[in-house]
C-alpha positions as a Markdown table, in Angstrom:
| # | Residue | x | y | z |
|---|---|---|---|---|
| 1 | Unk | 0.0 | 0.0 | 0.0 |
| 2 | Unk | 2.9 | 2.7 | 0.6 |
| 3 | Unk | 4.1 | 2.4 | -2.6 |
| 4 | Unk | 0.2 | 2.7 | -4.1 |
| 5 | Unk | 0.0 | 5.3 | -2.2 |
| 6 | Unk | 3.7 | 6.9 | -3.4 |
| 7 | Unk | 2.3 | 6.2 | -7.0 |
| 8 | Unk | -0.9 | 8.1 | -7.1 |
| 9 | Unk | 0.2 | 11.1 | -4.7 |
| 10 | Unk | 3.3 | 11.9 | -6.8 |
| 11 | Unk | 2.6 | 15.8 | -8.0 |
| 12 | Unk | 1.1 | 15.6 | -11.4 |
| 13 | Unk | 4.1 | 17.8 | -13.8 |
| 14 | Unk | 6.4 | 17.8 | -10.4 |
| 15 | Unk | 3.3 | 20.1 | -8.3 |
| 16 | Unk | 2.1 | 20.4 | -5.7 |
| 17 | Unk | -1.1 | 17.8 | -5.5 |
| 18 | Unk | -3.3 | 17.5 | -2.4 |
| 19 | Unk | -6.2 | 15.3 | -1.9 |
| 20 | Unk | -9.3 | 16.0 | -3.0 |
| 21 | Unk | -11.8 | 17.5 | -0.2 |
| 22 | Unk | -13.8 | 20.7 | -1.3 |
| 23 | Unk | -11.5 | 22.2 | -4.2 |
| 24 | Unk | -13.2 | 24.4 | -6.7 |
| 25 | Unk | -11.7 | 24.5 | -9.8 |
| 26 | Unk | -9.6 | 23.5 | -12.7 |
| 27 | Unk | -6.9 | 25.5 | -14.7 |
| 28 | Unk | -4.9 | 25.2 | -17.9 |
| 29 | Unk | -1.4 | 24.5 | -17.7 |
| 30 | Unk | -0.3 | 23.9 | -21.4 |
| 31 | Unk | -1.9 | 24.2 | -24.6 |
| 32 | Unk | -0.5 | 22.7 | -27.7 |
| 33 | Unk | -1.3 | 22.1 | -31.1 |
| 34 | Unk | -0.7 | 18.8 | -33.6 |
| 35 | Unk | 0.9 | 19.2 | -36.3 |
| 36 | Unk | -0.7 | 19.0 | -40.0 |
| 37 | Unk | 1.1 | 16.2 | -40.8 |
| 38 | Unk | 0.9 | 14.3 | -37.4 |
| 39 | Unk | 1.3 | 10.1 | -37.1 |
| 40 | Unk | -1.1 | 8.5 | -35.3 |
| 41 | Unk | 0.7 | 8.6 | -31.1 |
| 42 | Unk | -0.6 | 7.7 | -27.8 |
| 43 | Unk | -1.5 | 11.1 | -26.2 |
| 44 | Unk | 0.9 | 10.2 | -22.9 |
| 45 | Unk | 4.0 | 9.5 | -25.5 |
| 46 | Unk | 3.0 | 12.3 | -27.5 |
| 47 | Unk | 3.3 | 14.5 | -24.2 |
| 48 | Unk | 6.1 | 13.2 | -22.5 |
| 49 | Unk | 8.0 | 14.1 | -26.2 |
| 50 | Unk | 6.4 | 17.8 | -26.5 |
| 51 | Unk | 6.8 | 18.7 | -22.9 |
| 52 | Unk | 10.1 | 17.2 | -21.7 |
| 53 | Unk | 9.4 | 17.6 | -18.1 |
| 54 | Unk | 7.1 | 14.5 | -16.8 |
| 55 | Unk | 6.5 | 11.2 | -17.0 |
| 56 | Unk | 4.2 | 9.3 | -19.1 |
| 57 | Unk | 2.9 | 7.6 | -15.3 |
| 58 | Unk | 2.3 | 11.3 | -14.2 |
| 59 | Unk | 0.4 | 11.7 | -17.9 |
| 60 | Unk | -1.6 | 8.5 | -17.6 |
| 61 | Unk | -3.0 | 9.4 | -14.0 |
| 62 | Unk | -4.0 | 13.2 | -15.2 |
| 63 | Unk | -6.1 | 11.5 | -17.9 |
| 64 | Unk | -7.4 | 9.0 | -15.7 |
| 65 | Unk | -9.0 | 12.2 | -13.8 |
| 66 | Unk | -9.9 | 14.1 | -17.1 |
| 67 | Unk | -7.4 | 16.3 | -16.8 |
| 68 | Unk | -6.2 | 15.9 | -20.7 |
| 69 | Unk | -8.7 | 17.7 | -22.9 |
| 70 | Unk | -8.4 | 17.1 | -26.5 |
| 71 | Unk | -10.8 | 19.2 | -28.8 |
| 72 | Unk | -12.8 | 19.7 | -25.9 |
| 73 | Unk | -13.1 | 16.9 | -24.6 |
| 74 | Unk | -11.4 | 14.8 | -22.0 |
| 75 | Unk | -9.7 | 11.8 | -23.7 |
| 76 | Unk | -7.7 | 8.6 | -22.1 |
| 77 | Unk | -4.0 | 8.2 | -22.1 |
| 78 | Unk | -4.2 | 5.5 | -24.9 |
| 79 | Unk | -5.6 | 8.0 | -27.2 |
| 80 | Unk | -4.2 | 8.9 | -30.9 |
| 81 | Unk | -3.0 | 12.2 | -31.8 |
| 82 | Unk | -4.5 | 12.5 | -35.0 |
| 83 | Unk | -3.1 | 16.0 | -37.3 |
| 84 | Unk | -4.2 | 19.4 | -36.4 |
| 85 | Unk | -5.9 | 18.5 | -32.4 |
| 86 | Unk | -5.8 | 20.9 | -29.8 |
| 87 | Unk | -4.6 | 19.6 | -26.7 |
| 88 | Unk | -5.4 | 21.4 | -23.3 |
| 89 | Unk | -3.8 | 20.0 | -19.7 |
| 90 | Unk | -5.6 | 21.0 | -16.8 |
| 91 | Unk | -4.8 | 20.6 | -13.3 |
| 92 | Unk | -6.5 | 21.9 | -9.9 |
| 93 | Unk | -4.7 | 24.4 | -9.5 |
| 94 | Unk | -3.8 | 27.8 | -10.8 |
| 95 | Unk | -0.4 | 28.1 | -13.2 |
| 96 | Unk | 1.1 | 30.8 | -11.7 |
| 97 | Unk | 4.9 | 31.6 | -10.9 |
| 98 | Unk | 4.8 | 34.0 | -7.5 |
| 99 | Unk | 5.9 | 32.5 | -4.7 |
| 100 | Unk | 3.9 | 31.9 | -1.0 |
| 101 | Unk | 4.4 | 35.2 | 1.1 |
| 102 | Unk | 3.9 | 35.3 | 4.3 |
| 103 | Unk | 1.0 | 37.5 | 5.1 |
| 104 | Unk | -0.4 | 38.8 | 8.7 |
| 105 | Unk | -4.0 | 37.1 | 8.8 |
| 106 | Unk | -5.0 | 36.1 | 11.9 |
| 107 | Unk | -5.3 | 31.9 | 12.0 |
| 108 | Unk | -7.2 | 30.3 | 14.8 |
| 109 | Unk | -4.9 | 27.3 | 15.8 |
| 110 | Unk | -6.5 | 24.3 | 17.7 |
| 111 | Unk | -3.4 | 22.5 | 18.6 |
| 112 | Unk | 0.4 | 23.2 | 17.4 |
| 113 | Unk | 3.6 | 21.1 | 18.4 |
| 114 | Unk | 6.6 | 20.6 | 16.5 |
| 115 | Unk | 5.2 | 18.1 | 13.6 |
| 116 | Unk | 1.6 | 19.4 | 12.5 |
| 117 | Unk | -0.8 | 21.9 | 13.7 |
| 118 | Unk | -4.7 | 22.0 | 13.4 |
| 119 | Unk | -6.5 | 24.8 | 12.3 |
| 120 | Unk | -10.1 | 26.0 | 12.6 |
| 121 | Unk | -10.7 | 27.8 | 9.5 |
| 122 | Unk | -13.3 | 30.2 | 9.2 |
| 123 | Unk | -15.8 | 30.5 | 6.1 |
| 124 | Unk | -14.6 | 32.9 | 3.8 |
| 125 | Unk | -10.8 | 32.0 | 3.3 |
| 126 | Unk | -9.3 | 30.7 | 0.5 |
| 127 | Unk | -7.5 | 27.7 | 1.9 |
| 128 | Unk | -5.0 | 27.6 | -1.3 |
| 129 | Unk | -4.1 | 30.5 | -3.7 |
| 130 | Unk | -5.9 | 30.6 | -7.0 |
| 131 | Unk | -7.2 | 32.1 | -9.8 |
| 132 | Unk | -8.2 | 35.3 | -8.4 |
| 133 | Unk | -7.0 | 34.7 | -5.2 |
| 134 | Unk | -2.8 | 34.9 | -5.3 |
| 135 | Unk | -2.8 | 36.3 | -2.1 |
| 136 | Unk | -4.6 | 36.4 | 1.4 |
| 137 | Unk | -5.3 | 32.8 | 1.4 |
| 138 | Unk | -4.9 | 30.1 | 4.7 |
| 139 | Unk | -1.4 | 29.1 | 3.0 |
| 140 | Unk | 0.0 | 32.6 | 3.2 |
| 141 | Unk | -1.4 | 32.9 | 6.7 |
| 142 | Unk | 0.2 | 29.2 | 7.6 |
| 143 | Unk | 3.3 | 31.4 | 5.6 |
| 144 | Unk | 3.3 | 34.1 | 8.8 |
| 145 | Unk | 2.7 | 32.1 | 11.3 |
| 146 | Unk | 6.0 | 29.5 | 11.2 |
| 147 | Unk | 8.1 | 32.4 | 9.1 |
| 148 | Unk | 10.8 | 32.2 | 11.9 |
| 149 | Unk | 10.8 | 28.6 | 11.6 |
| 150 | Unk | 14.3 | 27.5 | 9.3 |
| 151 | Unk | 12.4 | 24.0 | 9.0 |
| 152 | Unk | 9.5 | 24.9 | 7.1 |
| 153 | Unk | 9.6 | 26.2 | 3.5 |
| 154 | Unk | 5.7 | 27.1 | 2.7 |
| 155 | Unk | 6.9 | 26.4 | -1.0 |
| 156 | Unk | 8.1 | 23.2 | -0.7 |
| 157 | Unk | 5.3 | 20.8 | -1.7 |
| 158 | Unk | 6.3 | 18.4 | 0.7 |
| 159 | Unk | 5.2 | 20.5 | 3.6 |
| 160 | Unk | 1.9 | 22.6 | 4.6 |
| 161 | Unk | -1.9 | 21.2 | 4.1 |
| 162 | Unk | -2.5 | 17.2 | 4.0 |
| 163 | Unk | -6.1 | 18.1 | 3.2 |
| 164 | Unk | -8.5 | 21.2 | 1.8 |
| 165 | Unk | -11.8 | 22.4 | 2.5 |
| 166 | Unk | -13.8 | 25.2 | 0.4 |
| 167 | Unk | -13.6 | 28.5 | 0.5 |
| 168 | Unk | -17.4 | 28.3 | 2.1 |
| 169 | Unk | -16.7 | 25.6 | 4.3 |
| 170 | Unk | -15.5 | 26.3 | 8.3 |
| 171 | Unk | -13.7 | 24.2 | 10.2 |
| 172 | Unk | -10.8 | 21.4 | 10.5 |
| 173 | Unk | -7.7 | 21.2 | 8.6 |
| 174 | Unk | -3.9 | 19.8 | 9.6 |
| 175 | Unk | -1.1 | 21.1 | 8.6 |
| 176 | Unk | 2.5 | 19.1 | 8.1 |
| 177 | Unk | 5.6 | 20.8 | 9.1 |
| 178 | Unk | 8.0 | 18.6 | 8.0 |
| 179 | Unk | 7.8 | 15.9 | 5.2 |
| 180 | Unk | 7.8 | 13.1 | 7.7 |
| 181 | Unk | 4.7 | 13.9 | 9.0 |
| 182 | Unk | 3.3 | 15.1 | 5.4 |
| 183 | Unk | 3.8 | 11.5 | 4.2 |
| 184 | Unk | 2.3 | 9.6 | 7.4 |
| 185 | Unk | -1.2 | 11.7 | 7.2 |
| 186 | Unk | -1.6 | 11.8 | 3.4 |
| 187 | Unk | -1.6 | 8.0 | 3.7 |
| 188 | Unk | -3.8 | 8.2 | 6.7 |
| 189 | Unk | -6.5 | 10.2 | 4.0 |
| 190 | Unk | -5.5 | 8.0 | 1.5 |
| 191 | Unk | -6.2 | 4.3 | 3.7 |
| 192 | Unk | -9.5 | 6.4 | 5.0 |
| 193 | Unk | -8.5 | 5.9 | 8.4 |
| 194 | Unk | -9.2 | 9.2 | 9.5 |
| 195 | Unk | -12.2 | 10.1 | 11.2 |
| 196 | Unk | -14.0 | 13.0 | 9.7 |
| 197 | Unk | -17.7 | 14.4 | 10.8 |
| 198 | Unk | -19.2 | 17.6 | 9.4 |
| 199 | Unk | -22.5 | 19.0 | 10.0 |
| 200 | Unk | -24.6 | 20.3 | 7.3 |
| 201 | Unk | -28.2 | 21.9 | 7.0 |
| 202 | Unk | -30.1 | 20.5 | 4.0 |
| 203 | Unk | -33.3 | 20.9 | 2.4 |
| 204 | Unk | -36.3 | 18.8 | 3.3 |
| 205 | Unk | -36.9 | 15.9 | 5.8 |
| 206 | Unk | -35.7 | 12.6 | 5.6 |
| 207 | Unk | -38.3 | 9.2 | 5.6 |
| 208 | Unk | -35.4 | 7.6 | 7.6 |
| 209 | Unk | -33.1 | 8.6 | 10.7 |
| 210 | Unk | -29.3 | 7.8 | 8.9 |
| 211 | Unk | -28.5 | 6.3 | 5.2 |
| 212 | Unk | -25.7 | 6.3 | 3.5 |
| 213 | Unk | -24.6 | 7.4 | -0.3 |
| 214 | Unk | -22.7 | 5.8 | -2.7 |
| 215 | Unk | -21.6 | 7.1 | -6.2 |
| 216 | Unk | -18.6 | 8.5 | -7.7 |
| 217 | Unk | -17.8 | 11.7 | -7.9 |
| 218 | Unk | -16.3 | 13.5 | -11.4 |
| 219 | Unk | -16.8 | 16.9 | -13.1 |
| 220 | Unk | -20.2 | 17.7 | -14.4 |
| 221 | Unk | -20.4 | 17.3 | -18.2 |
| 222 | Unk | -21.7 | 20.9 | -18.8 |
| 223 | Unk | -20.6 | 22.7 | -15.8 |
| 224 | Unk | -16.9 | 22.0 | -14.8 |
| 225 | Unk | -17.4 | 24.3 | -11.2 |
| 226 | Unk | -19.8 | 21.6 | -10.2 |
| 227 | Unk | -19.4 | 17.7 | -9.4 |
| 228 | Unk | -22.1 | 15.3 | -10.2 |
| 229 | Unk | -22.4 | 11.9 | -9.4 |
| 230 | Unk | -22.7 | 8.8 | -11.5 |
| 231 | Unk | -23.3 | 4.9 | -10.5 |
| 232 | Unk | -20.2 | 3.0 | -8.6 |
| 233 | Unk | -20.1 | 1.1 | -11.8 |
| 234 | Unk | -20.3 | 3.1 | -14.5 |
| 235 | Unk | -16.4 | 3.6 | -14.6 |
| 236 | Unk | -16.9 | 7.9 | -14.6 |
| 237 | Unk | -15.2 | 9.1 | -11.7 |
| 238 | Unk | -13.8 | 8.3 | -8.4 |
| 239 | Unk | -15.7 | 6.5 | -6.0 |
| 240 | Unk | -17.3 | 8.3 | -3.0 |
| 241 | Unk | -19.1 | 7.1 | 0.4 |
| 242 | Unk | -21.0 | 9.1 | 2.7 |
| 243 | Unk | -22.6 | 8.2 | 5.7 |
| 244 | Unk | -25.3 | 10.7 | 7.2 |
| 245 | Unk | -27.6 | 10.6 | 10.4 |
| 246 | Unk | -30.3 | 13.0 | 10.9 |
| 247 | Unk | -29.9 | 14.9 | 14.1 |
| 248 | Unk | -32.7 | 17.6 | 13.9 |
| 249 | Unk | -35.4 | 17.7 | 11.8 |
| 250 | Unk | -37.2 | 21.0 | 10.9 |
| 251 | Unk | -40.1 | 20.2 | 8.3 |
| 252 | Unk | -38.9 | 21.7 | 5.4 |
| 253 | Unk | -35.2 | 21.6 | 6.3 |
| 254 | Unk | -32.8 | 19.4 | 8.6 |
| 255 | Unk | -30.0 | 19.5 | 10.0 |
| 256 | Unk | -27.6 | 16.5 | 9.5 |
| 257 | Unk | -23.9 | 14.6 | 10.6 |
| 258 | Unk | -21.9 | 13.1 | 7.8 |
| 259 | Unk | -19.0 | 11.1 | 8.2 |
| 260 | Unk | -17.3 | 10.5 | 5.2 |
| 261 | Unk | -15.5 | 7.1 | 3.7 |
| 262 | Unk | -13.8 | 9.4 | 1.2 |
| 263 | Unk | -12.5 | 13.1 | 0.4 |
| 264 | Unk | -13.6 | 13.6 | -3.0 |
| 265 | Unk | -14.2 | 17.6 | -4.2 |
| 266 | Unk | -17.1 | 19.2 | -3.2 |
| 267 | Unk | -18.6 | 15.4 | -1.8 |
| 268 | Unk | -21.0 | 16.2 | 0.4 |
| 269 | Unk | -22.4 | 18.5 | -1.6 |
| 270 | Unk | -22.7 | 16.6 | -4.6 |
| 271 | Unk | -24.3 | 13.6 | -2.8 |
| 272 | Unk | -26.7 | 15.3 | -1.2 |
| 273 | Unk | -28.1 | 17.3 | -3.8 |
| 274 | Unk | -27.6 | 13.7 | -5.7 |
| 275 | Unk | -30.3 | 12.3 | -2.9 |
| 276 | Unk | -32.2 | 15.8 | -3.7 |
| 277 | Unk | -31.2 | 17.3 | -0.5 |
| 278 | Unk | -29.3 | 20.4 | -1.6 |
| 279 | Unk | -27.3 | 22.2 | 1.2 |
| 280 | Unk | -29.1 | 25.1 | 2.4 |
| 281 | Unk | -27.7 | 28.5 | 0.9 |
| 282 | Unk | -25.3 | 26.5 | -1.5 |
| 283 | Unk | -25.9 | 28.4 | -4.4 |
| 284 | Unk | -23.8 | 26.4 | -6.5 |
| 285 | Unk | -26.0 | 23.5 | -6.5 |
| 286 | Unk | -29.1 | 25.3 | -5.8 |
| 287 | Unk | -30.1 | 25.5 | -2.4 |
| 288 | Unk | -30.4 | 28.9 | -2.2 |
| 289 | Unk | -33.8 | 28.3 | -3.6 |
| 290 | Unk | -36.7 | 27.8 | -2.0 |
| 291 | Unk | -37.1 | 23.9 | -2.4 |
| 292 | Unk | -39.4 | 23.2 | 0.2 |
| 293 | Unk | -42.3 | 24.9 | 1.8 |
| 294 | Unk | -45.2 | 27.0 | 1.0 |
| 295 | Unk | -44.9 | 30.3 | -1.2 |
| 296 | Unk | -46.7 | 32.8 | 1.1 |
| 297 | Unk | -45.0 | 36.1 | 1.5 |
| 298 | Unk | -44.2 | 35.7 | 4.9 |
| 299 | Unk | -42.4 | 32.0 | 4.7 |
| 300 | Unk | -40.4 | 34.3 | 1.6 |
| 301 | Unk | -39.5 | 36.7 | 3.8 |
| 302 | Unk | -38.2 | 34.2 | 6.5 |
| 303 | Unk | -36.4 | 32.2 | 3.5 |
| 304 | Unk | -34.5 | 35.5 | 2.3 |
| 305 | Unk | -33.6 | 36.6 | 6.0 |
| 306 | Unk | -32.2 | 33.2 | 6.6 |
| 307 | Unk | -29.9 | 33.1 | 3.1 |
| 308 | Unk | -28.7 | 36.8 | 4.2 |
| 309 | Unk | -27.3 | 35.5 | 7.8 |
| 310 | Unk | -26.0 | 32.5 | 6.1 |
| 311 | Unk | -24.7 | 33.8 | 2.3 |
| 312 | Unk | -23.1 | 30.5 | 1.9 |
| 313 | Unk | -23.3 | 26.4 | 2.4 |
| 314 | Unk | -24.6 | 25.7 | 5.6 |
| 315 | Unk | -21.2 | 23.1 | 6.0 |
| 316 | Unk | -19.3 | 22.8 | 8.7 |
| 317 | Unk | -16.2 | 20.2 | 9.4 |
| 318 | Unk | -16.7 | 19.7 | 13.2 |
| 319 | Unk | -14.0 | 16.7 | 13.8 |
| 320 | Unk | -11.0 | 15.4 | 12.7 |
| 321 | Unk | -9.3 | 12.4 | 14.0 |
| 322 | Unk | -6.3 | 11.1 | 12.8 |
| 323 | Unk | -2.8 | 9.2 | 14.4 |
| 324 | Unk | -0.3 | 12.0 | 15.5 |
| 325 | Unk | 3.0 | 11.3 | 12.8 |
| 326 | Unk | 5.8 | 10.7 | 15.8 |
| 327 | Unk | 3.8 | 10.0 | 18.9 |
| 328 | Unk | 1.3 | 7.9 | 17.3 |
| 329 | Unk | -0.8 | 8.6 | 19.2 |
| 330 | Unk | -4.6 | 9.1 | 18.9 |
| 331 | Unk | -5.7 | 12.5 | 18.3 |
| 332 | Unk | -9.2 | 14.1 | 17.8 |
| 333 | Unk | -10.1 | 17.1 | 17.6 |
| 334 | Unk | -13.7 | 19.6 | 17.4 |
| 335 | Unk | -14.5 | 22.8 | 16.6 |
| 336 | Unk | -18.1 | 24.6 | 17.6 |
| 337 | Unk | -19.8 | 25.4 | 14.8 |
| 338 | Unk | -19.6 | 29.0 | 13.9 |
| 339 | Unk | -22.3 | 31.6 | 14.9 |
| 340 | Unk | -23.9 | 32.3 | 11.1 |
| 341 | Unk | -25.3 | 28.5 | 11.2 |
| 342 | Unk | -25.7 | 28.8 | 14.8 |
| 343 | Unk | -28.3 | 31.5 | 14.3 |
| 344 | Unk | -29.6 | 30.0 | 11.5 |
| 345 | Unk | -30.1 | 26.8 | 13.1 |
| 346 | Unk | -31.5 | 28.7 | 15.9 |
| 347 | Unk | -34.4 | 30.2 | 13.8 |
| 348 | Unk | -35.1 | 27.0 | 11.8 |
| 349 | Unk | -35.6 | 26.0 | 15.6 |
| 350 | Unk | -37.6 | 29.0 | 16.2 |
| 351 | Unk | -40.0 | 28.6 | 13.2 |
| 352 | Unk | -41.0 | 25.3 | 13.3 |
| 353 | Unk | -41.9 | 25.5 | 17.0 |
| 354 | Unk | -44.7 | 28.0 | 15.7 |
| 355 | Unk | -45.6 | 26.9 | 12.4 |
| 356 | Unk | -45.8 | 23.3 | 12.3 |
| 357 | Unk | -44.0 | 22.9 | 9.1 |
């Protein structure tokens, strides 16, 4: 298993590559042309001639997650280059050739010792820089915060975040210091023996108290900002597991636990709008509609007030659990959830005692 796990957390192109959790995006990294008079190549031969820095293993695993567009259109490695085709390489993050700078934002820092740190992020921050976002982002705050450590580089890809969470999201994240304890937790995330619970609030009730979902998890076919979620065996994707367990249930909108099998982008999200429970306020996927309910003005009104003291997903990653990278010991960790989904929870609460729903 450590050398599976070696193999398919090698940086794509000699990157930086974290696991998937809540990441947004993709960006183009190279863009090349065929020529007129092109023979017939495999697509990862082809590349590994015109690029001259990777592998064809690194090349094969980018296509396995659609990352190698060709006329449009994601393509596998065993592809032909046929004259004339436009060739696009993606990858999830933003090509960009600044370095991290340490920047002054304050961080709220669970637990710290001299191997990893745990950080409760709040919603709103960029946990990586990005398109957009170069600057101001929980890396250049991890940046300030051990700048007058010699040990830690925060451009060295084998140090910093094992995981990521969105921009939206609050919550849990670890950081590694050193590329010991870098290694031991990404193959903690990548055996899924970490112990992960977020709480969400979701549109509608549920006919049953806890369920879980299965389906794999890829880019949406029209929409490449959004995941969507095919059947385990259809061969699209990765796979995804999510357990969930209703904890209070408001009529026309509950509040849930997952715990989840896998870190796949945007995962709860997709699965539960899969399920047609949308996260409430997610506009990305819809919930900042009003899915459930009656139209009266009034229930409107409530609706619009509630999206304005939440202007995001109602997600929240309240534990973490993992085996510390020296010690190994057992560590767990939990964060409150953050006032906006406090208060909204608290008029959810609030409503239905009066209106039945």
């Amino acid at each position: 298993m450590d050398e599976e796990y070696k193999r398919q957390t090698d940086s794509i192109f000699s990157a930086t590559e974290e696991p998937d959790e809540e990441g947004t995006s993709v960006y183009e990294h190279h863009r090349l042309t065929a020529d007129s008079g092109q023979k017939p190549m495999r697509i990862d031969k082809f590349l590994t001639e015109h690029l001259g820095n990777t592998s064809r293993n690194r090349l094969q695993r980018a296509a396995q997650q659609d990352f190698i567009l060709v006329n449009g259109r994601p393509v596998k490695s065993s592809y032909k280059v046929k004259p004339l085709d436009e060739i696009v390489i993606l990858l999830d993050r933003p090509k960009y050739d600044n370095d991290i700078i340490p920047e002054d934002i304050p961080l709220n820092v669970v637990y710290e010792d001299s191997d990893i740190m745990v950080i409760d992020k709040p919603a709103g921050l960029v946990v990586h820089p990005g398109c957009g976002n170069y600057s101001g982002t929980l890396v250049n705050a991890i940046a300030w915060h051990l700048k007058d450590d010699p040990a830690y580089d925060p451009n060295d890809p084998t140090v910093g975040l094992v995981h990521r969470i969105d921009k939206d999201t609050s919550g849990l994240l670890v950081v590694a210091k050193n590329a010991d304890a870098k290694t031991c937790l990404g193959r903690q995330f990548f055996n899924k023996t970490t112990r992960r619970l977020y709480n969400a609030l979701v549109w509608g009730a549920f006919p049953e108290p806890q369920g879980r979902i299965e389906g794999n998890i890829a880019r949406h076919p029209k929409d490449r900002m959004q995941m969507a979620v095919f059947p385990p065996d259809s061969g699209i994707g990765k796979p995804a597991v999510t357990h969930y367990r209703v904890m209070e249930d408001f009529g026309y909108v509950s509040l849930i636990e997952c715990r989840l099998e896998t870190g796949r982008t945007h995962q709860i999200r997709a699965h539960m709008k899969h399920i047609g429970h949308p996260l409430f306020s997610d506009e990305r996927y819809g919930g900042n509609e009003i899915l459930r309910g009656t139209p009266s003005g009034n229930y409107k009104q409530f609706i619009r007030n509630c999206l304005e003291l939440c202007p995001r997903q109602a997600l929240h990653a309240r534990t973490l659990g993992f085996v510390h990278p020296r010690t190994k010991k057992e560590m767990d960790f939990s964060s409150d959830l953050p006032e906006d989904m406090k208060q909204l929870i608290e008029r959810w609460r609030t409503y239905t005692a009066h209106h039945n729903p």
